[in-house]
C-alpha positions, 0 to 999 in steps of 0.5 A: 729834393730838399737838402736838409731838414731842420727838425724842432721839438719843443713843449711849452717853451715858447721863448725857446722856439721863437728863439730857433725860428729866428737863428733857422730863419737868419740862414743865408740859403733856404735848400732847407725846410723847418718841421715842428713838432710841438707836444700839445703845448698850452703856453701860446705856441700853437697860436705863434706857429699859427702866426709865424711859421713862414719857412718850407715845412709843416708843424704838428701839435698833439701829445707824445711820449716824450722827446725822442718819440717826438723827433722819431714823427720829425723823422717821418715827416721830413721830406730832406736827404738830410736831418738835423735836429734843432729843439727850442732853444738850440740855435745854429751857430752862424748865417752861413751854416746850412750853406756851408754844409751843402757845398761841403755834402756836394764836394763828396763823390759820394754821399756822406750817410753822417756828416757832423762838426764842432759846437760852441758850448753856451753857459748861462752867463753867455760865455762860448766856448769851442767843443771840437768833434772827435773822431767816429772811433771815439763813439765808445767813449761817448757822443763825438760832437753835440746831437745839434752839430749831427746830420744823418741821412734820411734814409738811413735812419728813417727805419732805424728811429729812436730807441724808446728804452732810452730816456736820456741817451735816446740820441746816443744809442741812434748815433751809435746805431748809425756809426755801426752800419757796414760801409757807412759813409762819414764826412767830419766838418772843422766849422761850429754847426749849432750853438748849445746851451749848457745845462738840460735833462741829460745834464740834470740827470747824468748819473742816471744817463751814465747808467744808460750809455753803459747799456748801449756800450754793452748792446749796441757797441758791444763792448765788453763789460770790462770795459764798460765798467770803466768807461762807466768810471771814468765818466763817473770821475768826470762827472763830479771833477765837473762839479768840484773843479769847474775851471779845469773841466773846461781846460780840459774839454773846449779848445780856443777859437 
């Protein structure tokens, strides 16, 4: 069975995908195959993967429901013991990554159903900064790495899906969903797994997706409204110091490397 599964989503962003094709490609071991699922795209996408889709793997181009309905075919077309999804645009952070995963699943006795790591946050003037992971205890405040930095075996969440009622946060309640289930085996990396650029729907959107991570604290993590109500805040605060003080948001959030 093939180790990992490299899962891209993409629209119209042609330049995006070429982008993740070549930072999939650069990997230094290839227990890996790429799955694209492109949503009807008109910008010469399907023409490019036609042309230049070399790697193991498939690619589909039809319409979908969005981008979470997108990644849940990658889910089912995915034939590795492990997912990682990689949308255009997203990039893994370095040659070695993929390799550096393997050997760390292959060192567990047993096999890890998540394993996650550290990011490197991307502004658009090209400036990284290091995001470390957190701890799995901390998924009530919020996802504990980016989505990009996650790997959750197949067949664990290959009946679980993403949620359709969640538009933004789609990621959010699968992982929490995933970190819930009895007896699951985690493993937590201390290297940078993908590249992320800031920005994006969820960013765009935040206090709508605020509105969202409330409701999967209250159903899924079945937190109490208390507390939801002030995570909800305290996010709510973060949101606009983000905003107004940029510089000691990113004090407070990224680590040096």
């Amino acid at each position: 069975m093939t180790k990992i599964s490299v899962i891209t989503v993409c629209r119209n962003d042609i330049k995006g995908l070429q982008q993740t094709f070549q930072s999939i490609a650069s990997q230094d071991c290839d227990d890996f195959e790429w799955l694209v699922i492109d949503g009807d795209s008109s910008d010469g996408t399907v023409e490019w993967l036609e042309g230049n889709h070399r790697l193991k793997g498939s690619w589909i181009s039809e319409s979908d429901g969005g981008i979470y309905d997108a990644m849940n075919k990658g889910i089912g077309l995915a034939t590795g013991e492990y997912l990682l999804f990689m949308n255009s645009g997203d990039l893994i952070a370095q040659p070695d990554v993929l390799s550096r995963l393997i050997q760390a699943i292959e060192r567990e006795k047993e096999a890890p159903d998540f394993v996650y790591g550290d990011a490197l946050d991307v502004e658009e003037n090209g400036t990284h900064h290091y995001r470390k992971s957190r701890q799995v205890s901390h998924i009530n405040v919020g996802m504990i790495t980016r989505h990009q930095a996650m790997l959750y075996r197949r067949e664990i969440i290959v009946t679980e899906r993403y949620p359709s009622d969640f538009k933004l946060s789609g990621d959010y309640a699968l992982t929490a969903r995933t970190l819930m289930k009895e007896g699951i085996q985690i493993l937590q990396v201390s290297f940078p797994i993908c590249l992320f650029a800031l920005g994006g729907a969820h960013d765009e959107h935040r206090l709508k997706a605020l509105h969202e991570d409330f409701r999967i604290r209250k159903e899924i993590l079945k937190e109490s409204y208390l507390a939801c109500l002030l995570l909800f805040g305290v996010h709510w605060l973060h949101y606009h110091i983000r905003n107004s003080v940029p510089e000691l948001n990113k004090k407070l959030l990224y680590t040096r490397y």
